[in-house]
Backbone as XML, in Angstrom:
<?xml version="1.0"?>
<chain id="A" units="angstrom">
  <residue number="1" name="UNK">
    <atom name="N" x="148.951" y="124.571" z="46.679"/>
    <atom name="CA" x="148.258" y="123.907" z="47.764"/>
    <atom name="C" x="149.272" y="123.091" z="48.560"/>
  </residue>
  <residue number="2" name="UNK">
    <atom name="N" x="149.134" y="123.168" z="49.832"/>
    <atom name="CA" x="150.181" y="122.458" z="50.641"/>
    <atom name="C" x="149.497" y="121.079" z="51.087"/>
  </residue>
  <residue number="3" name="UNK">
    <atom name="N" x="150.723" y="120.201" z="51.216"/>
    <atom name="CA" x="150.702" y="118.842" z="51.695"/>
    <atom name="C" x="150.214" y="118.530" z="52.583"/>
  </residue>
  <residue number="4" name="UNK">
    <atom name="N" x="149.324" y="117.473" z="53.004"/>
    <atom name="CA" x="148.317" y="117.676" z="53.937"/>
    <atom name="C" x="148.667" y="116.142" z="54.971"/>
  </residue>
  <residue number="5" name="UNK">
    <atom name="N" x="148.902" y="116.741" z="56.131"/>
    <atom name="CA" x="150.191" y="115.801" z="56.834"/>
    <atom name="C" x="148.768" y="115.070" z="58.133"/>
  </residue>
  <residue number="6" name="UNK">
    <atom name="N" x="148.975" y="114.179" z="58.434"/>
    <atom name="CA" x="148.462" y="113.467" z="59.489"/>
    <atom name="C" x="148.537" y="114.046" z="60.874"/>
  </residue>
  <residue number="7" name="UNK">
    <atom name="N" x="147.663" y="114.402" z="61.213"/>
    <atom name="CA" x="147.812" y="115.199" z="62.796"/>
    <atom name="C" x="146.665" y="114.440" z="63.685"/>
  </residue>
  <residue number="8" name="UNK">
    <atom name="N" x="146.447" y="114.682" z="64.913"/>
    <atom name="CA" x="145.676" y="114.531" z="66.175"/>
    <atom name="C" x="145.125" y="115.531" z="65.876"/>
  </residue>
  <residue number="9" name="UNK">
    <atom name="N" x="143.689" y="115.676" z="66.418"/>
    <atom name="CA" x="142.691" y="116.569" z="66.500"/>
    <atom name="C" x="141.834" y="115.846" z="67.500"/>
  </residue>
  <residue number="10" name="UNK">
    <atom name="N" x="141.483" y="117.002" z="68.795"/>
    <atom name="CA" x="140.716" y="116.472" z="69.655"/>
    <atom name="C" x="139.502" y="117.249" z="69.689"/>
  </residue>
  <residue number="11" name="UNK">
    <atom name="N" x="137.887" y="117.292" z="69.403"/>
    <atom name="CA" x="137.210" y="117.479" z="69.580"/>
    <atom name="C" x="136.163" y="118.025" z="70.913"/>
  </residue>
  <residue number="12" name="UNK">
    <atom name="N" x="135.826" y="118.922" z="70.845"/>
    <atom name="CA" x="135.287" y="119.666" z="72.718"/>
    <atom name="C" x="133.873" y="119.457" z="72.614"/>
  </residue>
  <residue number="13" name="UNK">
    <atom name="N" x="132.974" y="119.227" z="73.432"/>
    <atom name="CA" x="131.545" y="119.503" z="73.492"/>
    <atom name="C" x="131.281" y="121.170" z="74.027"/>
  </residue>
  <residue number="14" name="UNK">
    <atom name="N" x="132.400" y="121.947" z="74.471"/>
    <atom name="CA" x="131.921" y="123.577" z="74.503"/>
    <atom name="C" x="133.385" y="123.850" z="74.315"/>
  </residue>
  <residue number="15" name="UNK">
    <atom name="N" x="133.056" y="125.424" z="74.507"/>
    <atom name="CA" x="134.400" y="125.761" z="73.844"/>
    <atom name="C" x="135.159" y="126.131" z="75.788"/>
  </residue>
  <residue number="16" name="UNK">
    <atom name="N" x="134.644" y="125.855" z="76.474"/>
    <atom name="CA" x="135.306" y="126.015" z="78.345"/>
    <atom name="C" x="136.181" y="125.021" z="78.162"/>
  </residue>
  <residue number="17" name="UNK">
    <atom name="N" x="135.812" y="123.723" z="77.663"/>
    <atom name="CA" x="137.082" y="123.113" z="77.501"/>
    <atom name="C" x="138.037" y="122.967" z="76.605"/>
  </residue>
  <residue number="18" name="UNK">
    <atom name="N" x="138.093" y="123.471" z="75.602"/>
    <atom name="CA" x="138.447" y="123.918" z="74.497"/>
    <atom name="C" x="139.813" y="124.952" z="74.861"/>
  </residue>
  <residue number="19" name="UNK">
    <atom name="N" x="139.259" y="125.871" z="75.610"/>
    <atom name="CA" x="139.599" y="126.786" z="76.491"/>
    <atom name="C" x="141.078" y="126.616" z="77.608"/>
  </residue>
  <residue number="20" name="UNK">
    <atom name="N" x="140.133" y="125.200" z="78.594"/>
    <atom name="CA" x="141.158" y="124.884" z="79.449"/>
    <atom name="C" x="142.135" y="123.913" z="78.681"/>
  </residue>
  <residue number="21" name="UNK">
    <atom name="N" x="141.929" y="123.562" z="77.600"/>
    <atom name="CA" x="143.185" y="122.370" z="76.979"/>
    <atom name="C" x="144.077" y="123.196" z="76.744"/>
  </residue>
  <residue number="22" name="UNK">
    <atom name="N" x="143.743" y="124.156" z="76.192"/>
    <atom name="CA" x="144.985" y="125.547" z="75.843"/>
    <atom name="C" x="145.327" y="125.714" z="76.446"/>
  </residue>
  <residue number="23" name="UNK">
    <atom name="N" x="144.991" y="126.157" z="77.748"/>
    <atom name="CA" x="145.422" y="126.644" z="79.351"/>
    <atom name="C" x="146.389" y="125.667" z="79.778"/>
  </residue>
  <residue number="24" name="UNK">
    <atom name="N" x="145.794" y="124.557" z="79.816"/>
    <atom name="CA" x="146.957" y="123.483" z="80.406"/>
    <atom name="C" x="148.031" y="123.370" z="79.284"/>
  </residue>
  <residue number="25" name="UNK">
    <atom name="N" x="147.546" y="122.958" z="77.982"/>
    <atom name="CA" x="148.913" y="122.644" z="77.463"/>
    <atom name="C" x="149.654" y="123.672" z="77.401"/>
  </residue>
  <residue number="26" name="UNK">
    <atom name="N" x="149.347" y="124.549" z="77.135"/>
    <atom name="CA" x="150.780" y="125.674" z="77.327"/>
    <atom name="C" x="151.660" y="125.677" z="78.684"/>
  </residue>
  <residue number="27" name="UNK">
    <atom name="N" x="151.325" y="125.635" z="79.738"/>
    <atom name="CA" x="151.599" y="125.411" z="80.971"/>
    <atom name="C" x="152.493" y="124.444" z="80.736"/>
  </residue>
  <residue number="28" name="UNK">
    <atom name="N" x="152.182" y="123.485" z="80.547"/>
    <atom name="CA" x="153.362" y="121.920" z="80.624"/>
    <atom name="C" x="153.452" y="121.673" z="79.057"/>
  </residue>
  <residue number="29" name="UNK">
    <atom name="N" x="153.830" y="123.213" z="78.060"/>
    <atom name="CA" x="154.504" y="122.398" z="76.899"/>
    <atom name="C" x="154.393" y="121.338" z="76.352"/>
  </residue>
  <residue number="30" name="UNK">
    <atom name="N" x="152.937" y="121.149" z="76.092"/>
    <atom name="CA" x="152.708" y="120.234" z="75.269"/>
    <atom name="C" x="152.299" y="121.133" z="73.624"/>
  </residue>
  <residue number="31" name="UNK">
    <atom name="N" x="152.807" y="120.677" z="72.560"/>
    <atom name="CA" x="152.934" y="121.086" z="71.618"/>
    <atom name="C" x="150.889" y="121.011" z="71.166"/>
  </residue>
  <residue number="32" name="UNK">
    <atom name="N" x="150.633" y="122.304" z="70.366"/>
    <atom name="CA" x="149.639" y="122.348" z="69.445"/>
    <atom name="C" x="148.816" y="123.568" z="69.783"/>
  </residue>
  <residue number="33" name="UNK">
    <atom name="N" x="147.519" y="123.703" z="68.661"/>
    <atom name="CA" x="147.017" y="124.678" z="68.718"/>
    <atom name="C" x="144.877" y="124.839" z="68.578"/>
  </residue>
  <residue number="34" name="UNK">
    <atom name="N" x="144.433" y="125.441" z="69.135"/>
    <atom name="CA" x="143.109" y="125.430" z="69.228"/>
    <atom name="C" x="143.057" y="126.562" z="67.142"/>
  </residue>
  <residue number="35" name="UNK">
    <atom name="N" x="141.871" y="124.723" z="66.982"/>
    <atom name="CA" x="141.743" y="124.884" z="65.465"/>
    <atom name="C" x="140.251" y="125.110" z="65.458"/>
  </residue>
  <residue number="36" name="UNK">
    <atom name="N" x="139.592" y="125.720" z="64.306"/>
    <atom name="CA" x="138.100" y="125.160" z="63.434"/>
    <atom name="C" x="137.873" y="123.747" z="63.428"/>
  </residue>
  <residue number="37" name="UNK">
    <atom name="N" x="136.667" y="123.242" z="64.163"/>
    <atom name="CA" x="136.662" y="121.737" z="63.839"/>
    <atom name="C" x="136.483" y="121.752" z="62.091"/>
  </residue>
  <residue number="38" name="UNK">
    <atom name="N" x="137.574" y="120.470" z="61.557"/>
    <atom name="CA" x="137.529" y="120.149" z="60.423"/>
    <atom name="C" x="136.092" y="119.292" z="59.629"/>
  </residue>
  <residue number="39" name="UNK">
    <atom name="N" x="135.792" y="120.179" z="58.672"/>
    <atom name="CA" x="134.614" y="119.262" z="58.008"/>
    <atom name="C" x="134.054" y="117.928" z="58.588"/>
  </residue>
  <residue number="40" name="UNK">
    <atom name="N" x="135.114" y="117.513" z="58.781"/>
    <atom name="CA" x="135.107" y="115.604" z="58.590"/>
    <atom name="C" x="134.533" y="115.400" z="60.096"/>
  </residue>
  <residue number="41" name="UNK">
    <atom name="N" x="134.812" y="116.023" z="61.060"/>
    <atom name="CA" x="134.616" y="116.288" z="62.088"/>
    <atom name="C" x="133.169" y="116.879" z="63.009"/>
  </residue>
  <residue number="42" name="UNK">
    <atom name="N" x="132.456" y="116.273" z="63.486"/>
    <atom name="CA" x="131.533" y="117.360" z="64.218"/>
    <atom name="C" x="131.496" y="117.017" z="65.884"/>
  </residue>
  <residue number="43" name="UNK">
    <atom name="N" x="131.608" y="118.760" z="66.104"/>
    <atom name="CA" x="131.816" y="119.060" z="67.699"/>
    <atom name="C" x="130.544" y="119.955" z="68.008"/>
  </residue>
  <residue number="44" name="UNK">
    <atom name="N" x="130.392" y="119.902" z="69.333"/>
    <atom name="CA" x="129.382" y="120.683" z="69.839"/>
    <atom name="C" x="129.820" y="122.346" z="69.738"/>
  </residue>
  <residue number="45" name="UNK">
    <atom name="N" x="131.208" y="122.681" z="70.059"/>
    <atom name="CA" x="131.729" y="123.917" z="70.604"/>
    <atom name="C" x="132.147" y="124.650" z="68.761"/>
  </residue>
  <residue number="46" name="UNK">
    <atom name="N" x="132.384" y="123.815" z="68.159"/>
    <atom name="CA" x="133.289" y="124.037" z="66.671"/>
    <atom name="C" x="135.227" y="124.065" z="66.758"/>
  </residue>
  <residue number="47" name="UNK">
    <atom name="N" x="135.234" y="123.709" z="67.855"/>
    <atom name="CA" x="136.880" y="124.154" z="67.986"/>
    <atom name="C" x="137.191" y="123.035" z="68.595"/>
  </residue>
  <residue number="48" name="UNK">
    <atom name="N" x="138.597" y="122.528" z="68.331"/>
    <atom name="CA" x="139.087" y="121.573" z="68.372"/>
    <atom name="C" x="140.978" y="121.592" z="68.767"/>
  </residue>
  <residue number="49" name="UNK">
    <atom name="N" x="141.587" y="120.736" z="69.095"/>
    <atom name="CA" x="143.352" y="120.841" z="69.235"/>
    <atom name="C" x="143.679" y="120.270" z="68.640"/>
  </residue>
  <residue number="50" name="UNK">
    <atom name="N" x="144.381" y="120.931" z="68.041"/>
    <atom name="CA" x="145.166" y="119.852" z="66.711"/>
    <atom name="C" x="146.561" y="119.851" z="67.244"/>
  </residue>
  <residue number="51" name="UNK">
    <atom name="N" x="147.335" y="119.047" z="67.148"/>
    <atom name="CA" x="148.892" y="118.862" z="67.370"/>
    <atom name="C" x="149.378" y="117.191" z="66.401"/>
  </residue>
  <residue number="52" name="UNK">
    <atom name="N" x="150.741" y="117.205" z="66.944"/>
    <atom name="CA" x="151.654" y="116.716" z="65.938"/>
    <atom name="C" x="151.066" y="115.025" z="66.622"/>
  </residue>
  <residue number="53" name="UNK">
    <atom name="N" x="150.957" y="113.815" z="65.584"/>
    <atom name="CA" x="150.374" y="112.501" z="66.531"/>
    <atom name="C" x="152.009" y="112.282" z="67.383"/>
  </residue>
  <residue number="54" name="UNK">
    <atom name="N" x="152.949" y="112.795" z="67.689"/>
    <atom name="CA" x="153.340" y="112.204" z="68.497"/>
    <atom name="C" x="153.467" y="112.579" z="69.830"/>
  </residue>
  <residue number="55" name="UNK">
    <atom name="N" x="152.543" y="113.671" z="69.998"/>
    <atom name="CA" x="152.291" y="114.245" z="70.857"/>
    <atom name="C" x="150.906" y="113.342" z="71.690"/>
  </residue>
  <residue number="56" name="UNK">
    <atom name="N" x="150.597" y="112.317" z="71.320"/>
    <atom name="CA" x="148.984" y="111.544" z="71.774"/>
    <atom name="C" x="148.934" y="111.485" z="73.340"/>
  </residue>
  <residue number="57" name="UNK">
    <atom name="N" x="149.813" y="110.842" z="73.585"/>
    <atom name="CA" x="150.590" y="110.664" z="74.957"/>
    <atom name="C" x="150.431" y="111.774" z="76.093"/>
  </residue>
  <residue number="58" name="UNK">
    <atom name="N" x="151.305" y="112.996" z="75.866"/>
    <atom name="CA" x="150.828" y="114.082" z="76.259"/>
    <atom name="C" x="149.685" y="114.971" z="76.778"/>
  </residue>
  <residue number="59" name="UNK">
    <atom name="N" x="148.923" y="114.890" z="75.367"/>
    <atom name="CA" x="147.768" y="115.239" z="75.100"/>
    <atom name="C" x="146.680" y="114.431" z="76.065"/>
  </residue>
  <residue number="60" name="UNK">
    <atom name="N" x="146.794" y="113.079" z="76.285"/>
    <atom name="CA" x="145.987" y="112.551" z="77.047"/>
    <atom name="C" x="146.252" y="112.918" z="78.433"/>
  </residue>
  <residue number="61" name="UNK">
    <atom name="N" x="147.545" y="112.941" z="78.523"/>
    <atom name="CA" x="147.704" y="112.826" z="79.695"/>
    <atom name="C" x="147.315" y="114.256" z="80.814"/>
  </residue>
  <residue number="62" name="UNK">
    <atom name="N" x="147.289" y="115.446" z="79.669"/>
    <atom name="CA" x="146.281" y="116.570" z="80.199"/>
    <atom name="C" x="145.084" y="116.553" z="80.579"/>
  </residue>
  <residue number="63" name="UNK">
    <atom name="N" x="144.528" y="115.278" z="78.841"/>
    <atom name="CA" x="143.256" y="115.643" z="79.107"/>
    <atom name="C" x="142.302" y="114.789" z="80.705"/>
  </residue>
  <residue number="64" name="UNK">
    <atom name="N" x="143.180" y="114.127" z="80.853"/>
    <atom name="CA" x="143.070" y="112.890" z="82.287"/>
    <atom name="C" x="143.117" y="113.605" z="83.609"/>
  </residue>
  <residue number="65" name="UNK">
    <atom name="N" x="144.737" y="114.521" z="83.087"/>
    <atom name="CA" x="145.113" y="115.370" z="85.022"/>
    <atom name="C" x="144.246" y="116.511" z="84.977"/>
  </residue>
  <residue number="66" name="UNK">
    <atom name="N" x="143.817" y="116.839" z="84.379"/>
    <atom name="CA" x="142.801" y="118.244" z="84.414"/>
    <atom name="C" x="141.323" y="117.625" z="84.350"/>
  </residue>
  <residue number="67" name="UNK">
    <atom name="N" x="140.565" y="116.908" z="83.673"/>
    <atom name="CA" x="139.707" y="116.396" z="83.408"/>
    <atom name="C" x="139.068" y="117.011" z="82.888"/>
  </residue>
  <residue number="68" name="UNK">
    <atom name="N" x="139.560" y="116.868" z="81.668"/>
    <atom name="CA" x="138.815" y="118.039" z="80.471"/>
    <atom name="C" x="137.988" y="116.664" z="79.240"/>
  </residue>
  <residue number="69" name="UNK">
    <atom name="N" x="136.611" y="117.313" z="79.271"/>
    <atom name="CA" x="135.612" y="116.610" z="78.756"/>
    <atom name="C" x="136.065" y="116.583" z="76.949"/>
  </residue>
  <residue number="70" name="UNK">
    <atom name="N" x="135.919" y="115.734" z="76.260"/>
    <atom name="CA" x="135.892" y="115.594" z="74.977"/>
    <atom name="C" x="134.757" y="115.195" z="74.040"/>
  </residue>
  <residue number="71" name="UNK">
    <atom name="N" x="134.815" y="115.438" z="73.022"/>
    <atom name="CA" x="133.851" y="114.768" z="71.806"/>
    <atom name="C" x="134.811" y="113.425" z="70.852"/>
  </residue>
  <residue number="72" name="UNK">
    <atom name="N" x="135.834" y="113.404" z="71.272"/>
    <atom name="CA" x="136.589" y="112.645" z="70.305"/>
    <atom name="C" x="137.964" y="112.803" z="70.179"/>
  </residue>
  <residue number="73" name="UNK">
    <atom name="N" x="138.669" y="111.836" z="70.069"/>
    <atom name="CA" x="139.798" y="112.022" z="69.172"/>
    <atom name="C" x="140.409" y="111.152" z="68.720"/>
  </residue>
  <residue number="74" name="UNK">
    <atom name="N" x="140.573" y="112.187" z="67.498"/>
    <atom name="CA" x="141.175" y="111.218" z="65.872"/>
    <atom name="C" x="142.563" y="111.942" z="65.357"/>
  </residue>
  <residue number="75" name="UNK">
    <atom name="N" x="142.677" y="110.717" z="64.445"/>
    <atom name="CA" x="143.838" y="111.608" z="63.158"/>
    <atom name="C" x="143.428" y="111.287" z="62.336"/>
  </residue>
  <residue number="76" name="UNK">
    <atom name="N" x="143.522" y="113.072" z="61.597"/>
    <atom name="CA" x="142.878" y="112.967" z="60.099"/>
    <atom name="C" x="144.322" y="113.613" z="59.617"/>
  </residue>
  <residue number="77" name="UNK">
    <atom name="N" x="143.981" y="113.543" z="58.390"/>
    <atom name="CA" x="144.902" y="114.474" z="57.364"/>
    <atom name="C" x="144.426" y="115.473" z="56.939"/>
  </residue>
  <residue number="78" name="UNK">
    <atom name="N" x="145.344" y="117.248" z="57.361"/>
    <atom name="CA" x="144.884" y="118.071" z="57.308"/>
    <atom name="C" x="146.096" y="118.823" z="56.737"/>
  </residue>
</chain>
């Protein structure tokens, strides 16, 4: 069983935005990947972005210039 490291996970209310977070972050290289929302977690869409927490910064700053709707975001250990 592998070590279960502290990450960001951002939560979607559908999966359109779910969708466009991928879209944008790949575009401007922001590190991470569209996950299963985790147990601990509940989303409307089930899918979620997980990336590295030092990426928070970033990550917001997509989710702000695009205006992509959320359910949340946390760091859990996954």
């Amino acid at each position: 069983m592998r070590e279960k490291k502290l990450m960001l996970v951002v939560a979607f209310p559908n999966t359109t935005n779910a969708m466009a977070m991928e879209k944008y972050c790949r575009q401007r290289g922001v590190g991470g990947r569209l996950i299963a929302v985790p147990p601990s977690i509940t989303a409307g869409c089930g899918m979620a972005w997980c990336a590295e927490p030092e990426a928070e910064a970033a990550v917001k700053e997509v989710l702000s210039g695009q205006s992509i709707g959320t359910e949340g975001i946390y760091r859990i250990l996954l």
